[in-house]
Backbone as a ProteinNet text record, in pm:
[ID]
protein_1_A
[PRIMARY]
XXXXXXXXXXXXXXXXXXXXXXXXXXXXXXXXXXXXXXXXXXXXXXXXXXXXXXXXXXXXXXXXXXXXXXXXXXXXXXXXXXXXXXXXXXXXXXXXXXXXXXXXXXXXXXXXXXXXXXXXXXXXXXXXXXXXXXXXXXXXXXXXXXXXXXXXXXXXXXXXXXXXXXXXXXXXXXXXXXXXXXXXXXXXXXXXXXXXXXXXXXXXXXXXXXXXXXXXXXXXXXXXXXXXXXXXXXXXXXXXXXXXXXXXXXXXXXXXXXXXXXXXXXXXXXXXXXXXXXXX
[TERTIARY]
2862.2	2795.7	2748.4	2746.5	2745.7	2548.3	2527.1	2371.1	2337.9	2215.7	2222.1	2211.9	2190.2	2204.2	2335.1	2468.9	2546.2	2650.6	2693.5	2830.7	2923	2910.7	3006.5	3174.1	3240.5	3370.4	3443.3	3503.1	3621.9	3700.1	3704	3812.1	3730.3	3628.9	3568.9	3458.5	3476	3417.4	3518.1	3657.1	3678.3	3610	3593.3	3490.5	3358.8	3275.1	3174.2	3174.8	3259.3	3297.1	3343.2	3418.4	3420.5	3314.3	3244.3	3104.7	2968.2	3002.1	2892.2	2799	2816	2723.2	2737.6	2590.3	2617.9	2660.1	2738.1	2767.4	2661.3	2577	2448.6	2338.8	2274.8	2146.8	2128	2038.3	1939.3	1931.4	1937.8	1907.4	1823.6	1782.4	1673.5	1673.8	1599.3	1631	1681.6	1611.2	1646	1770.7	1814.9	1946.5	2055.7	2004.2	2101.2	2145.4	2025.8	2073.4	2138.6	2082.3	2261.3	2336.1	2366.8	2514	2625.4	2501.1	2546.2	2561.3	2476.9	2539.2	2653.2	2626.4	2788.3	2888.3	2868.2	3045.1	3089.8	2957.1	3010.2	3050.8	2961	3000.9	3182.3	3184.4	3314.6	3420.3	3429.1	3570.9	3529.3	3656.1	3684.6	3721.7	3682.2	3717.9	3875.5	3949	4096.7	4133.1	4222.1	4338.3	4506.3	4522.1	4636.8	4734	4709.1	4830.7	4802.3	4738.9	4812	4835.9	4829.7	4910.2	5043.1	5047	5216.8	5277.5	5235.7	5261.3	5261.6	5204.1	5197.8	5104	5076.2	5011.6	4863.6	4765.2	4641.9	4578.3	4614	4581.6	4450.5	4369.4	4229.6	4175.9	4281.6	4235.4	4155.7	4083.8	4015.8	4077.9	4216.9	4308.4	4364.6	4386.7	4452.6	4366.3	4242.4	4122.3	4140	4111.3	4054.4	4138.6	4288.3	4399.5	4425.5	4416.4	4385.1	4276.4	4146.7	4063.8	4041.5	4091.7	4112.4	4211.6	4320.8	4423	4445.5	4321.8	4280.2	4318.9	4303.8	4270.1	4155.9	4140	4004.1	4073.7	3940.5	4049.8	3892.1	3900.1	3814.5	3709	3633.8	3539	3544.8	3694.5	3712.3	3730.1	3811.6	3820.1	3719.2	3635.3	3471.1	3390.6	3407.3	3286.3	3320.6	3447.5	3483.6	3470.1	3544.6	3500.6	3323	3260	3125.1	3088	3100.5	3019.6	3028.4	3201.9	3172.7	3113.3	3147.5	3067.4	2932.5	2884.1	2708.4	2712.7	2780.8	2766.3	2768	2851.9	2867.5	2761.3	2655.3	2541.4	2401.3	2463.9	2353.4	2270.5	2339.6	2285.5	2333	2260.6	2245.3	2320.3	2413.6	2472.4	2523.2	2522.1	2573.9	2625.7	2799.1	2870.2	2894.8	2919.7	2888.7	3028.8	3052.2	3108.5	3072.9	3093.7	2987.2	3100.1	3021.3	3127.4	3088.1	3212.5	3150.3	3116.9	3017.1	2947.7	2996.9	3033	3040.7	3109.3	3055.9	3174.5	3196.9	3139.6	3125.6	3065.5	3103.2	3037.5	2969.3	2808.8	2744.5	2824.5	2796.9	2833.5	2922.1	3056.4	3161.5	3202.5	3247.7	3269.1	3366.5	3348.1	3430	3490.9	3546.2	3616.2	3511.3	3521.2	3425.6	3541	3532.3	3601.7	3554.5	3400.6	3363.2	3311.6	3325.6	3210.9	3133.1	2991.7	2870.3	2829.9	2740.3	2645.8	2477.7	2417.6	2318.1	2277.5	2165.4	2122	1991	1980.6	1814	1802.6	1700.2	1663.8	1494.7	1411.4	1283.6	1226.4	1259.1	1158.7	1216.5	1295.4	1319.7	1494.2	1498.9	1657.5	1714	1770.8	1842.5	1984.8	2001.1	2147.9	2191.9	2362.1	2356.4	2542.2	2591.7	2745.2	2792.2	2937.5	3002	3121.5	3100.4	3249.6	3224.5	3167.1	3147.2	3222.8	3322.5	3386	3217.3	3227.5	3149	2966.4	2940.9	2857.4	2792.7	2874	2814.6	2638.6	2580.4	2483	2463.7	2411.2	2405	2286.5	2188.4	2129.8	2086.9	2026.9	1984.7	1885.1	1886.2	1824.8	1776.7	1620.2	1561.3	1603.7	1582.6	1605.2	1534.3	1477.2	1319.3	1385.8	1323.9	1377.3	1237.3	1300.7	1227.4	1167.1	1224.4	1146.4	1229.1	1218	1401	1357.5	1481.5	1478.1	1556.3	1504.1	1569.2	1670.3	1810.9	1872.6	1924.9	1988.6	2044.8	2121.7	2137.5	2273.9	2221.4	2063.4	2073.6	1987.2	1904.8	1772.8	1904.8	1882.6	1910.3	1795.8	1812.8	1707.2	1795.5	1748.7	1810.1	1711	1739.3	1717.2	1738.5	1643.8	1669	1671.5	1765.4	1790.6	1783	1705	1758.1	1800.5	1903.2	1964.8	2024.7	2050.4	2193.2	2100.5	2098	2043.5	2197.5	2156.1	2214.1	2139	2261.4	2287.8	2260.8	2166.5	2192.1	2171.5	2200.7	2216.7	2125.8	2060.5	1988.4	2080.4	2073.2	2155.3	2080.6	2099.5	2055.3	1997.4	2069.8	2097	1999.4	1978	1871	1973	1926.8	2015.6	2138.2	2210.3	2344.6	2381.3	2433.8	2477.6	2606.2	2584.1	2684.6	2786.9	2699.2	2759.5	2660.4	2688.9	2609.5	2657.3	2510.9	2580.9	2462.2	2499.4	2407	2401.3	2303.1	2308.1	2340.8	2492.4	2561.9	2675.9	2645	2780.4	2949.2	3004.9	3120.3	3199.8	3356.4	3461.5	3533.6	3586	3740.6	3826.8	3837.9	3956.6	3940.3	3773.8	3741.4	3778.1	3775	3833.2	3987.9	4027.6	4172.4	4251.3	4168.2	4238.3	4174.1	4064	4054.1	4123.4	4112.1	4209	4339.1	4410.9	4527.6	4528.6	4431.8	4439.9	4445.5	4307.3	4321.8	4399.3	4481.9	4612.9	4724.6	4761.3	4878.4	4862.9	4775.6	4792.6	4781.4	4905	4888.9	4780.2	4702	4538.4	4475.8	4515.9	4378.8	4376.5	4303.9	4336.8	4335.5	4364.4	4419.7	4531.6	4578.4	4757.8	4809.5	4750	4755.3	4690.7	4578.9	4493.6	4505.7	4480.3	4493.2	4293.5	4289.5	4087.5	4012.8	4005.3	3922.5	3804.5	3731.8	3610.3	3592.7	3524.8	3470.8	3291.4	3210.5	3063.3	3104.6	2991.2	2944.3	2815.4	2696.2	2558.7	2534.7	2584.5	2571.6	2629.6	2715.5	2757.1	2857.9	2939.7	3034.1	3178.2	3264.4	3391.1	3495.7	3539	3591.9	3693.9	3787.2	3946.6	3985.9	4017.9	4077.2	4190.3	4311.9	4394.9	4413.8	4456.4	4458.2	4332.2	4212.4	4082	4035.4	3966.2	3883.7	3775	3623.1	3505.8	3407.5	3328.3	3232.3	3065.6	3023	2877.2	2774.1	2743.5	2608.8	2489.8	2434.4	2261.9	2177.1	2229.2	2101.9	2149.6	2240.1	2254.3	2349.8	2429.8	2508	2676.3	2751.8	2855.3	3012.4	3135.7	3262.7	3350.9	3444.6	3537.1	3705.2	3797.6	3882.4	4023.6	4111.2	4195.6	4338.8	4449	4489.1	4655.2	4742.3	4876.3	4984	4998.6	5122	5128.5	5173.8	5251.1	5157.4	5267	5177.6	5046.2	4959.7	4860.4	4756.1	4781.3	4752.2	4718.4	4832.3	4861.2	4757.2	4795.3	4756.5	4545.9	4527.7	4398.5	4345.9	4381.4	4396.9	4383.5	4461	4507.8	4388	4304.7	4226.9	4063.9	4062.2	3949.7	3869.6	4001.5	3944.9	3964	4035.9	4098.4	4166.4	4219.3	4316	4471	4546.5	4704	4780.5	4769.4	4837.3	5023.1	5044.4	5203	5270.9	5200.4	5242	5256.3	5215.6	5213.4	5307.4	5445.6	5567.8	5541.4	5574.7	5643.8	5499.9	5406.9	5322.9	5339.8	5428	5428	5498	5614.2	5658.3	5556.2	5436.2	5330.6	5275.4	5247.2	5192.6	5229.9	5328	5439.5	5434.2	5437.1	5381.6	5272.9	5200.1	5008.1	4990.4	5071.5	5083	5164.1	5220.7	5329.3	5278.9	5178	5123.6	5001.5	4998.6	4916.5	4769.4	4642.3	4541.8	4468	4510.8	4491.9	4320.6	4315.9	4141	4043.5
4867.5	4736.7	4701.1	4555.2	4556.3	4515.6	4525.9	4458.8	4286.7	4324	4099.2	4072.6	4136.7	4097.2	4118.9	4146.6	4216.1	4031.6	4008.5	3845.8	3925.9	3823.4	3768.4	3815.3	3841	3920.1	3744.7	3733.5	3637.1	3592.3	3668.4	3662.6	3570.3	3589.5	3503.6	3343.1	3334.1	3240.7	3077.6	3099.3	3015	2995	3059.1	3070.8	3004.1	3068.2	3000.8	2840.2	2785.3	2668.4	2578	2665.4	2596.3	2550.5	2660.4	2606	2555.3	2526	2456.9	2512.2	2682	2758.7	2830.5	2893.5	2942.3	3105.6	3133.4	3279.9	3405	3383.5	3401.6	3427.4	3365.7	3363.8	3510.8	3542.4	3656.5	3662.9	3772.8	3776.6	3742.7	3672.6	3577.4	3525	3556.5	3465.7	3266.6	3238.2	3091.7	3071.8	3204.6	3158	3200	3286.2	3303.7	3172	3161.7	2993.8	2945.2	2885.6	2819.1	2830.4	2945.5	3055.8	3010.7	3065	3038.5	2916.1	2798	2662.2	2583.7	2661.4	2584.3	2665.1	2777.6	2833.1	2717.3	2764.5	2679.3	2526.4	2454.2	2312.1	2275.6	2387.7	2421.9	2445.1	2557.5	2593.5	2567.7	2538.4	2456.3	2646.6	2608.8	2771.1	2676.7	2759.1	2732	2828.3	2841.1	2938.8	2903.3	2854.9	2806	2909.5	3010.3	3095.3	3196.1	3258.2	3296.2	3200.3	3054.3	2953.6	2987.3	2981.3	2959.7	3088.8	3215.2	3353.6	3405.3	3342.8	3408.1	3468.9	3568.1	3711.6	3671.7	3747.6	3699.8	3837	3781.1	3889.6	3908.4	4007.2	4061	4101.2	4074	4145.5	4056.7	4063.4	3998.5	3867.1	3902.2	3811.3	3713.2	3768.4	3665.6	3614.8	3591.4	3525.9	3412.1	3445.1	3358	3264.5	3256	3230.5	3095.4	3179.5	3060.8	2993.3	3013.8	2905.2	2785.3	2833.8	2740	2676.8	2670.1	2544.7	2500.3	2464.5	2358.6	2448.4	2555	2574.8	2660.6	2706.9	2798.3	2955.7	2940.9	3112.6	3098.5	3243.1	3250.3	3353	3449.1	3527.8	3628.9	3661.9	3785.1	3763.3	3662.2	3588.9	3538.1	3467.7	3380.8	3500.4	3573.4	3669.6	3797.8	3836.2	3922.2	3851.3	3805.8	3697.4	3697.7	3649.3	3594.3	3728.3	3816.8	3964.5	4021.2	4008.9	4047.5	3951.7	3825.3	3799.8	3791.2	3798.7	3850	4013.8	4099	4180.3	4233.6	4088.9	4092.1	4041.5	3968.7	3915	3989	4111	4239.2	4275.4	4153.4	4140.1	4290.9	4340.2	4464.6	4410.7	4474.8	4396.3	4525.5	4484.1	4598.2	4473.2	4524.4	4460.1	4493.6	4408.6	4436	4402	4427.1	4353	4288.2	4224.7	4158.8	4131	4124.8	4094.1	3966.3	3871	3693.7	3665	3644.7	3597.4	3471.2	3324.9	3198.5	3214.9	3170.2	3156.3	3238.7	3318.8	3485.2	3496.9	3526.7	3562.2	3699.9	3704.4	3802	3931	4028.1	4151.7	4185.8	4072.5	4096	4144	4288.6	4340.9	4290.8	4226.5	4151.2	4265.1	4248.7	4338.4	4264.1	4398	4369.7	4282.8	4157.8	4048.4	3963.4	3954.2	3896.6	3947.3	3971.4	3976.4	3906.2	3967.8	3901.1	3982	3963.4	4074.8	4045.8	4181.6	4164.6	4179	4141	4113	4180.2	4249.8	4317.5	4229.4	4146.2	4063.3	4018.3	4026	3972.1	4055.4	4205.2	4259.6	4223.9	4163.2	4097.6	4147.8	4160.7	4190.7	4069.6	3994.4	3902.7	3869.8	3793.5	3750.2	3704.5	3682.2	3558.7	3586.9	3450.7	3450.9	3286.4	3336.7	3201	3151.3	3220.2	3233.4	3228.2	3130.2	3146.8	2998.5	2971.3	2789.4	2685.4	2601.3	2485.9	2578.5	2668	2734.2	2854.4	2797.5	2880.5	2820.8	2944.8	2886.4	2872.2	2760.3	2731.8	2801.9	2856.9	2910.9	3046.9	3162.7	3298.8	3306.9	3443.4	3440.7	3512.5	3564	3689.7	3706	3834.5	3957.6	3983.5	3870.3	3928.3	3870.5	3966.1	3878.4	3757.1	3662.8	3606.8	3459	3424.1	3319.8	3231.2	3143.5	3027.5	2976.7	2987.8	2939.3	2868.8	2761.5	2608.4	2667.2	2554.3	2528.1	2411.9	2356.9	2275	2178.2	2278.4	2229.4	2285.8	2282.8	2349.2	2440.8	2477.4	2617	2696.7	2864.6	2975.8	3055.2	3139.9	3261.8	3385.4	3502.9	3603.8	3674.1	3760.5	3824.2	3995	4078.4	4206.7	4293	4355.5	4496.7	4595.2	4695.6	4845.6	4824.5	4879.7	4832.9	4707.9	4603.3	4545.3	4433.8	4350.8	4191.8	4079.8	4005.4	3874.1	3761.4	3685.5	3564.6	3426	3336.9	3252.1	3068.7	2973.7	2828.2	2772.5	2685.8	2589.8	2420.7	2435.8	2317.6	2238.9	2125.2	2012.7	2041.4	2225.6	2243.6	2418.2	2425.2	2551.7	2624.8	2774.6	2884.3	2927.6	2875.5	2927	3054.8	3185.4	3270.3	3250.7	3341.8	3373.5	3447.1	3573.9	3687.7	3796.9	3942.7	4034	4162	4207.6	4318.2	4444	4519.1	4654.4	4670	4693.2	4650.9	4799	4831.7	4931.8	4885.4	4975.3	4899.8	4944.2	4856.7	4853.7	4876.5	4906.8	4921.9	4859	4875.7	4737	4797.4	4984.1	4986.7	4899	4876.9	4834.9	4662.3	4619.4	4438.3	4424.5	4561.8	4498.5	4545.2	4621	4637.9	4513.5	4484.5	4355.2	4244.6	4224.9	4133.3	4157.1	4245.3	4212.3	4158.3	4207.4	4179.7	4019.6	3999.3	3807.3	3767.8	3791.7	3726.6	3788.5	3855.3	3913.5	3891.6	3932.3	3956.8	3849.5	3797.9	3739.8	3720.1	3785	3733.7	3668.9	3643.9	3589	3438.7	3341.7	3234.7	3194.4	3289.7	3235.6	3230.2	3286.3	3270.2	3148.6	3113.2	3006	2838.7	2846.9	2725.9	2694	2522.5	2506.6	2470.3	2582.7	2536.5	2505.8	2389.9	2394.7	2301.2	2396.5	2287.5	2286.2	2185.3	2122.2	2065.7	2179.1	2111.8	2030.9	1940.3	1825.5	1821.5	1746.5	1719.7	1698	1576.8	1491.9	1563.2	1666.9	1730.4	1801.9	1842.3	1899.2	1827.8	1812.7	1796.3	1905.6	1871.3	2017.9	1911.1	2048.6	2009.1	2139.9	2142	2180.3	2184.8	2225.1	2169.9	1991.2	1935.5	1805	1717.5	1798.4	1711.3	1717.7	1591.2	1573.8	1566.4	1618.8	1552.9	1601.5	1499.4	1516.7	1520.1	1614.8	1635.4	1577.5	1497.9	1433	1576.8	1586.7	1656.1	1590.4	1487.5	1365.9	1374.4	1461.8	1423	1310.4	1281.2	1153.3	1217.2	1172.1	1202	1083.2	1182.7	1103	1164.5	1151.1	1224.3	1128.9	1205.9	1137.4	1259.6	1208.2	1298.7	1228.2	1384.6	1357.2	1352.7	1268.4	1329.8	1314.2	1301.7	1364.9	1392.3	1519.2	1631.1	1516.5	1399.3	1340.8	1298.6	1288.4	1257.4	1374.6	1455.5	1625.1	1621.3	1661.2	1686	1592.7	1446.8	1381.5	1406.9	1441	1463.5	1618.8	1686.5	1795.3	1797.7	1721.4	1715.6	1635.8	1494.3	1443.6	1472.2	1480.4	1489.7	1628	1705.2	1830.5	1923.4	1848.5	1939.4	1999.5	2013.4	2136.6	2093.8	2187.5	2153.2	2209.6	2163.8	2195.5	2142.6	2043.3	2032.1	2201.3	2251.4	2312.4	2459.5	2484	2569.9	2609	2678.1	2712.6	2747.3	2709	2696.3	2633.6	2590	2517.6	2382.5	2297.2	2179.5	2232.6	2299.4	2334.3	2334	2427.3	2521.4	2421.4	2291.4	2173.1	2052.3	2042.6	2011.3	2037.5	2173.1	2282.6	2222.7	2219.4	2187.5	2031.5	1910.8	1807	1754.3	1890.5	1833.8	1881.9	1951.4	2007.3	1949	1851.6	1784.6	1838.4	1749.1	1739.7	1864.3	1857.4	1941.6	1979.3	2107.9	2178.5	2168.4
5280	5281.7	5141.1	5125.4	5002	5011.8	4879.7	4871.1	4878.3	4921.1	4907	4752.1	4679.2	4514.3	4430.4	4532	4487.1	4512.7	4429.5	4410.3	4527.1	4595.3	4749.9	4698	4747.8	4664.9	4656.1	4544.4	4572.7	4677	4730.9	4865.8	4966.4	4970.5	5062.6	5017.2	4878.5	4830.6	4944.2	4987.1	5056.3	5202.6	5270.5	5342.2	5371.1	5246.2	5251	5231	5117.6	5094.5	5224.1	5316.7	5467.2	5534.6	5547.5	5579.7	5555.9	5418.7	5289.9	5321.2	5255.2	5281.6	5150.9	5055.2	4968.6	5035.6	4909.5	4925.3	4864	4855	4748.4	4821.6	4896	5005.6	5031.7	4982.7	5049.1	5221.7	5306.1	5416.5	5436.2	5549.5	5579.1	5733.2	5847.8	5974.8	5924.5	5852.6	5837.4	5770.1	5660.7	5634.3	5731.1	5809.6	5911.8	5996	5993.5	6136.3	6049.5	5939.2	5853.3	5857.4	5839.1	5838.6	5983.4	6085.3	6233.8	6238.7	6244.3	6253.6	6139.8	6036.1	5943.4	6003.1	6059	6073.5	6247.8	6331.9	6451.4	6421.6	6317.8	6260.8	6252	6148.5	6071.6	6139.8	6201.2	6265.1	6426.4	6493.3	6633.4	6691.4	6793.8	6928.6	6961.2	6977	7041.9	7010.7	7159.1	7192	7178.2	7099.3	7071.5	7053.7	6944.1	6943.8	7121.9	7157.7	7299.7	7388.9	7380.4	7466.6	7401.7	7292.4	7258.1	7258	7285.9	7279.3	7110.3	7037.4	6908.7	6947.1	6849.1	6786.2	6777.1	6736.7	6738.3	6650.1	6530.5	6448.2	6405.7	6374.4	6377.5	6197.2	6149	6001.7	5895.9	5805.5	5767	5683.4	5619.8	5552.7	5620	5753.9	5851	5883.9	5930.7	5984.9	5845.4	5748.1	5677.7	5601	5610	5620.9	5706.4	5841.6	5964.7	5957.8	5948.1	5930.6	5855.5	5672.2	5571.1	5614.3	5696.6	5740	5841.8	5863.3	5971.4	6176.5	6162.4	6294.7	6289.5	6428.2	6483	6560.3	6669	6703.9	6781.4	6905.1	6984.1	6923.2	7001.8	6954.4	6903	6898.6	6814.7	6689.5	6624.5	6520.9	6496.5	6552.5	6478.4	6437.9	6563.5	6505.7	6415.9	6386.2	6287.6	6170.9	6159	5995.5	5978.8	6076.8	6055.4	6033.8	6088.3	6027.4	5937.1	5874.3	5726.1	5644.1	5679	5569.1	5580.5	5662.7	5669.9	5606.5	5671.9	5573.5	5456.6	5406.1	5282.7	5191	5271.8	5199.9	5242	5299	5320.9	5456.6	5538.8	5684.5	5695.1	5814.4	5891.6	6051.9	6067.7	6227.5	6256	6411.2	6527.6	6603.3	6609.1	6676.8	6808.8	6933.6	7080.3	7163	7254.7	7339.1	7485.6	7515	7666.6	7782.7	7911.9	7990.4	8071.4	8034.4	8086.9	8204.6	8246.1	8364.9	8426.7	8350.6	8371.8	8506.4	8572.9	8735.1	8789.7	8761.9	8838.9	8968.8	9082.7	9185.5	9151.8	9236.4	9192.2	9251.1	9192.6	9204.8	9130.1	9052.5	9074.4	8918.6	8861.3	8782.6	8634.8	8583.6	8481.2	8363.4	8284	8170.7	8077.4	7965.4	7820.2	7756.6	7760.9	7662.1	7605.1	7569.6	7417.9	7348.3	7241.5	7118.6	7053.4	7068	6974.7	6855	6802.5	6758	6768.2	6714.9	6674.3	6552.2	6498.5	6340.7	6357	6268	6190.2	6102.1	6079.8	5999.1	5991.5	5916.1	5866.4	5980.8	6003.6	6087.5	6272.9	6252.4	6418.4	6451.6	6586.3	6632.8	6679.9	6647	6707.8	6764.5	6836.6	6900.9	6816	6767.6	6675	6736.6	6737.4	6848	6746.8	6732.4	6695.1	6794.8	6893.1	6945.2	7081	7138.3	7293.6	7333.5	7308.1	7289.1	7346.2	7452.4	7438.8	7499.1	7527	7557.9	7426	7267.5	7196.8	7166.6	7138.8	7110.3	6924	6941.5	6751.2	6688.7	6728.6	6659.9	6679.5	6630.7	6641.5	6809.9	6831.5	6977.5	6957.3	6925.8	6956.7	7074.5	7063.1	7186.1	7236.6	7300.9	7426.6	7534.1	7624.5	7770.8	7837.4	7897.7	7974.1	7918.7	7777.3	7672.2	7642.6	7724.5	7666.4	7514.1	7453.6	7344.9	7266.1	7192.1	7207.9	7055	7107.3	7011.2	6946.2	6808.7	6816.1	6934.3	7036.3	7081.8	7285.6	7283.9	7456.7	7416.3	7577.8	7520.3	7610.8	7532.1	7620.9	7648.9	7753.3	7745.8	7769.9	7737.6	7794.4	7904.8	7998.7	8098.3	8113.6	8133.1	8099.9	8265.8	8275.8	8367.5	8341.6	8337.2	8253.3	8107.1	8030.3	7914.1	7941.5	8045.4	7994.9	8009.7	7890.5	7907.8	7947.1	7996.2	8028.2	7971.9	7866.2	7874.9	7905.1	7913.2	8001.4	7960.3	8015.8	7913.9	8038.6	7967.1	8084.5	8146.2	8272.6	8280.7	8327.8	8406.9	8499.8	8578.1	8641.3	8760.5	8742.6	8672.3	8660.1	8547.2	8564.5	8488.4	8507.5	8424.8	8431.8	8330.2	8417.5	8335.9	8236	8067.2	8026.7	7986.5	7979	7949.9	7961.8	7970.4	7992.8	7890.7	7851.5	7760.1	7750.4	7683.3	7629.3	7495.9	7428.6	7323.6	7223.1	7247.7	7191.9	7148	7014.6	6918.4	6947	6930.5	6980.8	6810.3	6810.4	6718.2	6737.9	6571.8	6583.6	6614.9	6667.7	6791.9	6940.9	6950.2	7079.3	7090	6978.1	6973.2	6970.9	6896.2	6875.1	7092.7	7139.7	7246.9	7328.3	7361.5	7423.4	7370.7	7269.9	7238.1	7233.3	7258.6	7297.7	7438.7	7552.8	7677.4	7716.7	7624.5	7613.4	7567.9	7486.2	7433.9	7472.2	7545.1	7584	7775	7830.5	7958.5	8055.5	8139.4	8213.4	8328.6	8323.5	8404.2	8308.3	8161	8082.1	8110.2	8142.4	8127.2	7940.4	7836	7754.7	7735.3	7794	7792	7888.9	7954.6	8047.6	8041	7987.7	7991.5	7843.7	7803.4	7697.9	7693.8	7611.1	7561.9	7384.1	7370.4	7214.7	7219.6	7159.8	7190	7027.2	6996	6853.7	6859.2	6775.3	6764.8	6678.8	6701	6619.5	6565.5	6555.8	6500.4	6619.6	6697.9	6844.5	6904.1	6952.2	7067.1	7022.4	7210	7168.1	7245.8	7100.9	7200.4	7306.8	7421.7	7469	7537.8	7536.5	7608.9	7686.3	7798.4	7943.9	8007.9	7963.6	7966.6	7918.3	8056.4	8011.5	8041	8056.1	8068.3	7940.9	7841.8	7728.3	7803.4	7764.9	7782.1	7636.6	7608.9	7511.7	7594.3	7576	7570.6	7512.6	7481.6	7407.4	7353.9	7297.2	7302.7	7343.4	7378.1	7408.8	7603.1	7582.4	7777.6	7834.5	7753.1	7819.2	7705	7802.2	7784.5	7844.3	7873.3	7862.5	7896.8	7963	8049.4	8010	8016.1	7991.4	8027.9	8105.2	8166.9	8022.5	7974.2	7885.8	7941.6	7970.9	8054.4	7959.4	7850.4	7768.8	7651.1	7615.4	7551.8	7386.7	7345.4	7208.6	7218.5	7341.5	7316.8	7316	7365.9	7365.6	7217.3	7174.9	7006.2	6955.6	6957.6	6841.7	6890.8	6992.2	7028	6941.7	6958.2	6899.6	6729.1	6690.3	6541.2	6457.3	6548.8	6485.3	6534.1	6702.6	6747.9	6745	6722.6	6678.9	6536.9	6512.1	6330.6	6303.1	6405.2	6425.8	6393.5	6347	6336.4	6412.9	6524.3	6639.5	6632.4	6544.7	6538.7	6480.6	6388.1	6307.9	6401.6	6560.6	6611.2	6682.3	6647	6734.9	6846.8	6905	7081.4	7133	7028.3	7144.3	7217.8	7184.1	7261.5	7402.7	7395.4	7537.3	7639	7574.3	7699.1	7687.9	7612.8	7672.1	7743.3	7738.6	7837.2	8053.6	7989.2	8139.7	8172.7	8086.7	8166.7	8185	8103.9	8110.1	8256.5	8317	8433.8	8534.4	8513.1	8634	8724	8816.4	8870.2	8911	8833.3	8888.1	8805.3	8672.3	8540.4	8554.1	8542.6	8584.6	8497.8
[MASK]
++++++++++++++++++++++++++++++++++++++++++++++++++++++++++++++++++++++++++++++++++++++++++++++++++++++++++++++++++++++++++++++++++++++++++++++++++++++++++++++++++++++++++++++++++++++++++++++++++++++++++++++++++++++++++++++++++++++++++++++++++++++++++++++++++++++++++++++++++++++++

């Protein structure tokens, strides 16, 4: 690890420039929330390469590669990138894996398929996640149970059992879970095998569903296959069902940033989801 007084390596000065973030900042809870809200600002969550069956590479060159030209990537990609370079500016992190709750009937045993981390910072342990698509949270989470706590973008709280805290977003409609974890550090043998599962295995709905969501200041944009809807922060929103293949794309390309022409074999698999009635 490098020191916080120690110059950000070259390699990642593009990076920070993505997220008009200095590369320089002393560890700090407040520069963290920066950190966390320019990268979520910055790069869009999409699963584009396991829609199209490309590769979903994990290394630090390829992450940062893909991000500077205009696409995103899910939580293994947000949050590998985001940790080195926090570690590169002297943050202290223990990387995790969690298992997603959203739509879960209780009881029912899920696989470890996201990654967060946690941060030692100003004396405090915190949550800090770039990679949860329209349910990320934008800012740091202490690690207490039982204390909702507000964000840019929605309060969360977490919830404690024994070791494993849960997750959770406030809706309309009370507490909605998001993920559940223990707060034991996980390896990048342990990401590169989940992530092959999400990108390779026919149960993932990433190999299946087309998903990118895009923060904003005012909300978030998200796409569903062929459903658009935008979120407000203010609570009011927009729905809009999307049914062909160029309007997909050209939605994609401007509403979200992304260069989705440039993605082999993805128009086919949008094609598929464009023909398939009554899109989820």
């Amino acid at each position: 690890m490098l020191h916080a007084d120690d110059a950000a390596p070259a390699a990642l000065a593009p990076y920070f420039d993505l997220i008009g973030q200095p590369g320089t900042a002393k560890p700090s809870l407040a520069a963290l929330a920066r950190l966390q809200l320019g990268h979520i600002l910055a790069i869009p969550f999409e699963n584009l390469n396991p829609l199209a069956g490309l590769r979903v590479p994990l290394d630090t060159a390829a992450l940062l590669d893909k991000f500077t030209h205009r696409r995103g990537g899910y939580c293994f990609e947000h949050n590998l990138l985001y940790r080195h370079a926090l570690e590169t500016l002297g943050y202290r992190t223990t990387p995790l894996l969690a298992r997603v709750r959203v739509n879960v009937a209780p009881g029912t045993v899920t696989p470890r398929t996201h990654m967060l981390l946690l941060v030692d910072v100003d004396g405090e342990r915190v949550l800090t996640d770039t990679g949860f698509g329209k349910a990320t949270p934008t800012a740091p989470l202490r690690l207490i149970a039982g204390v909702p706590q507000q964000t840019p973008h929605g309060v969360y709280r977490l919830t404690q059992e024994g070791d494993e805290y849960q997750l959770e977003t406030e809706t309309g409609e009370g507490w909605a879970p998001l993920y559940a974890f223990e707060p034991r550090p996980a390896y990048q043998v342990d990401f590169e095998m989940s992530n092959w599962f999400v990108s390779t295995h026919p149960a993932s709905h990433f190999t299946r569903d087309l998903i990118a969501v895009r923060t904003v200041a005012n909300g978030r944009h998200v796409l569903h296959n062929g459903r658009y809807s935008f979120y407000g922060t203010d609570g009011t929103g927009t729905r809009e069902e999307i049914t062909t293949v160029a309007a997909l794309v050209h939605l994609l390309e401007n509403t979200f940033g992304l260069a989705a022409s440039e993605v082999a074999g993805l128009e086919a698999k949008l094609g598929r989801i464009v023909g398939t009635s009554g899109n989820p």
